[in-house]
C-alpha positions, 0 to 999 in steps of 0.5 A, a space after each residue: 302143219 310144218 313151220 321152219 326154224 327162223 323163218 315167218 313161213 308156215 305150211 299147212 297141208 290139208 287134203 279136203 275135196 275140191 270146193 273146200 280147198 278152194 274156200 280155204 284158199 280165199 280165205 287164207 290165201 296160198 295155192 290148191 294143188 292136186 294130190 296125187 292118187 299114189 299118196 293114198 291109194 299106191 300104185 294102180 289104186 291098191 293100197 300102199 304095201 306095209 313099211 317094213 323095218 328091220 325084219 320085226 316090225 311092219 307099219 300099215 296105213 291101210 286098214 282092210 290090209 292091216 286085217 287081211 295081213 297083219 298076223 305077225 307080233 310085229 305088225 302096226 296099223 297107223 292110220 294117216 290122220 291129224 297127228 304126225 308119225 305113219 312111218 311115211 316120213 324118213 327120219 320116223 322110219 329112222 326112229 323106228 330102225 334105231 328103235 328095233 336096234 336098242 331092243 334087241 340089245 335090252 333085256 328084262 323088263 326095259 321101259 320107254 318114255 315117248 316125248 311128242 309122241 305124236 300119232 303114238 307110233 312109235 310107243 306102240 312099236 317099243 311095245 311091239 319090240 318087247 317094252 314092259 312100260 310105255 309112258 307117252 306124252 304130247 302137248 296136243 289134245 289131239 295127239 294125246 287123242 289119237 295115241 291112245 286110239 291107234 294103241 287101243 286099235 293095236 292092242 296094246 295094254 303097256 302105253 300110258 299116254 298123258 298131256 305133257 311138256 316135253 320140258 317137265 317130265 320129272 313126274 314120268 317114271 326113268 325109262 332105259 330108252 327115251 323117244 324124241 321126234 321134236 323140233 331142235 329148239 324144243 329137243 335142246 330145250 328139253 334136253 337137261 331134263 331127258 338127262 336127268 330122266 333117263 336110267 344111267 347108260 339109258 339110249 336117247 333116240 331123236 329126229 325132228 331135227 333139220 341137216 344144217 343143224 345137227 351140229 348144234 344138236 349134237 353140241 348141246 346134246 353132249 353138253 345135256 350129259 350125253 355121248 357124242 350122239 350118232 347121226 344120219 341124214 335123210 334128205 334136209 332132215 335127220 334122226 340121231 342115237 345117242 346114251 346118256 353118260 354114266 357117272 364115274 366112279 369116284 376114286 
């Protein structure tokens, strides 16, 4: 499901067999389109090759290659299902490469907290990438549902995914990295209290957030307490990297 910021449309992308979308479309109205074969079975019906990010992680979508392939410390099988995030979409990708940096200039026991975590993908590569602890949260019972089967599946014992608002995470412990694939409202919203979460100096990756209103993130981002945040643009999209603002030494 997608719905735009300011607008009354609502888009709902369901992938059914043929009878059912038709019901579906008398019932709710809108079109039935055709998918095509490549957006899940990739090229001459074999399945899609794994998304490689950085060198450290690959994401598959395909179980059968995920078990015939996935031998490295940094491969991920996130099956395309109810909730958001398989790395198909660019700014998780983004999200997923600005993770791997932040790792690789952490060390000792660094912690995450993924807000709107969504599928879980991107808890279960901050694991992957070396994460001591991993607190996860979504609002959906669903996500919640299908987090903490897609880190079983990945065998990860260092994510904690709980039912939560993104704008009340003082119960969550202080994380060195905060993950946040949200819309801009909510991300604005909630962006006081990711500041005051986060361990001083602590890294803020976001995406979610439309082009046109990167500006207004960024501001208020800084206002929350955070530096001027980096931000790159994929399509009407883009994702964004940014620290929380140590406090100064009093003189």
């Amino acid at each position: 499901m997608v719905t735009w910021p300011d607008s009354r449309a609502l888009k709902i992308e369901v992938f059914c067999d043929e009878a059912t979308a038709g019901k579906l479309a008398r019932r709710f109205g809108g079109r039935v389109t055709k998918a095509a074969p490549h957006l899940w079975t990739g090229e001459a019906g074999r399945p899609r090759a794994p998304l490689a990010i950085r060198g450290k992680l690959r994401v598959f979508s395909d179980e059968d290659s995920w078990r015939e392939e996935g031998r490295r410390d940094g491969d991920i099988w996130i099956p395309a299902g109810m909730a958001f995030g398989t790395g198909d979409h660019a700014t998780t990708a983004t999200c997923l490469r600005l993770l791997c940096d932040v790792a690789a200039g952490l060390a000792g026991d660094w912690t995450v907290l993924d807000a709107g975590t969504g599928s879980g993908i991107l808890a279960v590569a901050a694991e992957k990438l070396g994460a001591a602890r991993v607190e996860a949260l979504d609002f959906d019972p669903a996500c919640v549902r299908i987090a903490k089967e897609n880190a079983r599946n990945n065998g990860c014992r260092r994510i904690k995914v709980t039912k939560a608002d993104a704008r009340r995470i003082a119960g969550f412990a202080r994380p060195h990295v905060l993950v946040a694939n949200l819309f801009s409202e909510l991300l604005l919203a909630s962006a006081a209290g990711f500041a005051g979460r986060l361990l001083p100096g602590g890294h803020l990756i976001f995406s979610g957030v439309l082009r046109k209103q990167s500006r207004e993130v960024a501001d208020g981002l800084v206002k929350a307490g955070f530096a001027e945040p980096r931000i790159i643009d994929r399509g009407k999209w883009c994702a964004g990297l940014t620290q929380k603002i140590r406090a100064r030494a009093r003189g």
